[in-house]
C-alpha positions in Angstrom: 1.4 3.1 -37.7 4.0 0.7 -36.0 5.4 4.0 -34.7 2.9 5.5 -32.8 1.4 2.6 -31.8 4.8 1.9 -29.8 4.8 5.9 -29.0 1.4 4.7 -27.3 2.8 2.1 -25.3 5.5 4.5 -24.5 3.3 7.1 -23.0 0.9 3.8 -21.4 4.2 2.6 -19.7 5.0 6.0 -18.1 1.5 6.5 -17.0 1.1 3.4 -15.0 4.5 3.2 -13.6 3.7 7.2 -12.6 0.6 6.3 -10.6 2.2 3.1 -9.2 4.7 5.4 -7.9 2.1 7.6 -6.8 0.3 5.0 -4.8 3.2 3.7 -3.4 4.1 7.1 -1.6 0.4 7.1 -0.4 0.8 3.3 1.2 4.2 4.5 2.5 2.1 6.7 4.6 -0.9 4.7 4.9 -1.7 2.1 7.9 -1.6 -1.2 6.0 -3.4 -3.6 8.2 -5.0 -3.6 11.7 -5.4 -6.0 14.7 -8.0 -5.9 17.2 -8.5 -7.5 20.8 -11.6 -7.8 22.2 -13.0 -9.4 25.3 -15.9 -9.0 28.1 -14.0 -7.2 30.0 -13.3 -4.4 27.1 -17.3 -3.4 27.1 -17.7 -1.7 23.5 -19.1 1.6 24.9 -15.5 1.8 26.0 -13.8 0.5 22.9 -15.8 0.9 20.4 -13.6 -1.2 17.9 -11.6 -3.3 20.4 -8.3 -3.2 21.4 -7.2 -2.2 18.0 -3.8 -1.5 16.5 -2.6 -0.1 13.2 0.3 -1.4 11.7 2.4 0.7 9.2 5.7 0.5 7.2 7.7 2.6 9.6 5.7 1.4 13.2 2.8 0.5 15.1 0.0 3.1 15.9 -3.0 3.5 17.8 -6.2 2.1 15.9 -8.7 3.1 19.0 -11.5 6.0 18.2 -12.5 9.1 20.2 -15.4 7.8 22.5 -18.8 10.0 21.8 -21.5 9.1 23.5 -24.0 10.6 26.2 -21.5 10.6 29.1 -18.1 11.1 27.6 -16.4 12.7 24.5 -13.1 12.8 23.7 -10.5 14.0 21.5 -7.8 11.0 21.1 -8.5 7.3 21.8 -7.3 5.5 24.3 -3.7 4.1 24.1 -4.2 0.6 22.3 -1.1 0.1 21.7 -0.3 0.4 25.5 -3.4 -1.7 25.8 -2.6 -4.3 23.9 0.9 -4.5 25.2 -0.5 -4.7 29.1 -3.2 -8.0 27.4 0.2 -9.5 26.2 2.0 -9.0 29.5 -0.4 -11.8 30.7 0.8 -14.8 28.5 4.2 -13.7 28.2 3.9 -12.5 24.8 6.8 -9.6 24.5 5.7 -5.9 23.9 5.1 -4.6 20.2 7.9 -2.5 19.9 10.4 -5.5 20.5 9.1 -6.4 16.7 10.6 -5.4 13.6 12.9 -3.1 14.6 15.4 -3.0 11.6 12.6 -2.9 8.8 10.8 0.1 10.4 13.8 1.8 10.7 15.0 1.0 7.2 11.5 1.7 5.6 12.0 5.0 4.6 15.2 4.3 3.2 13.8 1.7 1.1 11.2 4.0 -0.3 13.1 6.4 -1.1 15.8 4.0 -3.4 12.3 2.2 -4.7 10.7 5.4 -5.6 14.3 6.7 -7.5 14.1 3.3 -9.3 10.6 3.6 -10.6 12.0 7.1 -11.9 15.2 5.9 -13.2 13.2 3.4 -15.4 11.2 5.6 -17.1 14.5 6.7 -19.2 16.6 3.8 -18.9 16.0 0.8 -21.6 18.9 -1.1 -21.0 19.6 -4.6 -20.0 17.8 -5.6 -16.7 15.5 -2.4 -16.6 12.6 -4.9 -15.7 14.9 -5.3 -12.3 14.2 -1.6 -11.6 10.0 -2.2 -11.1 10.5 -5.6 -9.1 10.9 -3.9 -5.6 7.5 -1.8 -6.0 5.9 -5.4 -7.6 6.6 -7.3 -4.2 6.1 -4.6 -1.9 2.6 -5.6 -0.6 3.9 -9.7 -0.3 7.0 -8.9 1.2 4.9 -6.8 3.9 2.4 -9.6 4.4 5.1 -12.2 4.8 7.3 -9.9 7.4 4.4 -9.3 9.3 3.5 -13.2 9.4 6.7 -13.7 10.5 6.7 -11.6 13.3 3.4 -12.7 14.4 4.9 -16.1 14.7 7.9 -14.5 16.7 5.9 -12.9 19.1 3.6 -16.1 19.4 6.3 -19.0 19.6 8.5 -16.6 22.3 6.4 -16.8 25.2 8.0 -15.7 28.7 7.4 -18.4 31.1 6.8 -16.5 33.9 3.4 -14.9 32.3 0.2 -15.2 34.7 -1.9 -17.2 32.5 0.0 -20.6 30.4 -0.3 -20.8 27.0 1.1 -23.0 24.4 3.2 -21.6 21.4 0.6 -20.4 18.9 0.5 -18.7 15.6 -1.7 -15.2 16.3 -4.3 -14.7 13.4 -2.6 -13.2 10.0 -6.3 -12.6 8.5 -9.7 -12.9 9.6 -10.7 -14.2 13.2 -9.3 -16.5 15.6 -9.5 -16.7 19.6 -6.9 -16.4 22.1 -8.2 -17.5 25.6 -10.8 -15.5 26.4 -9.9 -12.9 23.7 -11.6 -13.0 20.2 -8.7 -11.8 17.6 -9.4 -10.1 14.5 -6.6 -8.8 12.1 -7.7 -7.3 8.0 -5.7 -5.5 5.7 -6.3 -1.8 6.3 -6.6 0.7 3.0 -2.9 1.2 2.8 -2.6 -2.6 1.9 -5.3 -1.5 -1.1 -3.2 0.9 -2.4 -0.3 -1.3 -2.5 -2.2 -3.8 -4.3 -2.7 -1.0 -6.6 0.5 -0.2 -7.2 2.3 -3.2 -7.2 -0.3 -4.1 -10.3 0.0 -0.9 -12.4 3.9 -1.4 -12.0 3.2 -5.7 -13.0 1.0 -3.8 -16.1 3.9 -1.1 -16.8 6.3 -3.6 -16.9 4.4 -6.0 -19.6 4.0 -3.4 -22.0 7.8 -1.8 -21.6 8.7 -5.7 -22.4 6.6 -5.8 -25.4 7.8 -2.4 -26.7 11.1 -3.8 -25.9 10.3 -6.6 -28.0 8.4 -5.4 -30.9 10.9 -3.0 -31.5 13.7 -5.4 -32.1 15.4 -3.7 -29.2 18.5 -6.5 -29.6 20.4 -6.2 -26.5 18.1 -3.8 -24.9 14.9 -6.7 -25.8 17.0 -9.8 -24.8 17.1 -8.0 -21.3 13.5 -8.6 -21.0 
């Protein structure tokens, strides 16, 4: 009984770190939050969602729709991005690309070593295999906290010769804030859902591997738990 009870775990452990794997490649690819502008001057029949951007693990994209309405429709959505850079331009705020240069760059790279960890821990059992899940864990907090700090980069490092003066600020992380005449609003997009996701089904995986580890008697291989 004791055996195929851990056989169970066995299989549960390789099932959830599997599909935290999986949704780890989909948030790779996902956007993971957005960022919208929007202002008077932006009617909503022309941006229908705002100045909006899309932020991902390897750059920033476009977040603005296709207009369809009774006098235009279009394919692609205006440039945001461009947009939002030409609104920043105006209280000295430097352009998005000047952000986060080396982790979009090293992104991929990353990935792909936490994606041949997750693998290499389905087989290994030795001392500090927990080690091997913790990268896919803190993925979605170590995203949230880089893109904080950048926000507060881009906010404290104000040009002074902008048009319109404004003091330091820290730009909205979540929900909705106001930035002179501009209403901000910045949400986690589905790419932060999945991983959420993934970062718990790894968390899960690694509780049972641990208690395997440890009902077993596993000795060196338990004490590395």
């Amino acid at each position: 009984m004791a055996s195929r009870s851990g056989g169970e775990r066995t299989g549960l452990f390789r099932a959830l770190t599997g599909a935290g794997l999986a949704l780890m490649v989909a948030a790779f690819f996902a956007p993971m939050w957005w960022v919208s502008l929007k202002a008077p001057n932006y009617p909503e029949h022309t941006f229908p969602d705002g100045v909006r951007i899309h932020m991902h693990w390897t750059g920033v994209a476009n977040g603005c729709r296709a207009r369809e309405n009774d006098e235009v429709e279009e394919e692609e959505g205006l440039d945001c991005v461009h947009e939002m850079n030409t609104i920043n331009h105006y209280i000295g705020m430097k352009p998005i690309e000047e952000g986060a240069k080396l982790e979009f760059a090293a992104a991929p790279w990353l990935f792909t070593a936490f994606g041949l960890m997750l693998i290499a821990v389905l087989f290994y059992r030795g001392p500090l295999w927990w080690a091997l899940m913790i990268p896919g864990i803190l993925a979605p907090v170590a995203f949230l906290a880089d893109f904080s700090f950048w926000l507060y980069w881009f906010g404290h490092n104000l040009d002074d010769w902008a048009a319109f003066a404004v003091k330091p600020f820290m730009p909205t992380v979540l929900g909705e804030g106001k930035v002179a005449q501009f209403s901000t609003f910045a949400y986690p997009h589905y790419g932060m859902a999945l991983s959420v996701g993934s970062a718990l089904s790894l968390a899960l995986a690694l509780l049972i591997r641990r208690k395997d580890l440890r009902d077993a008697g596993g000795g060196g291989s338990a004490s590395g738990a």
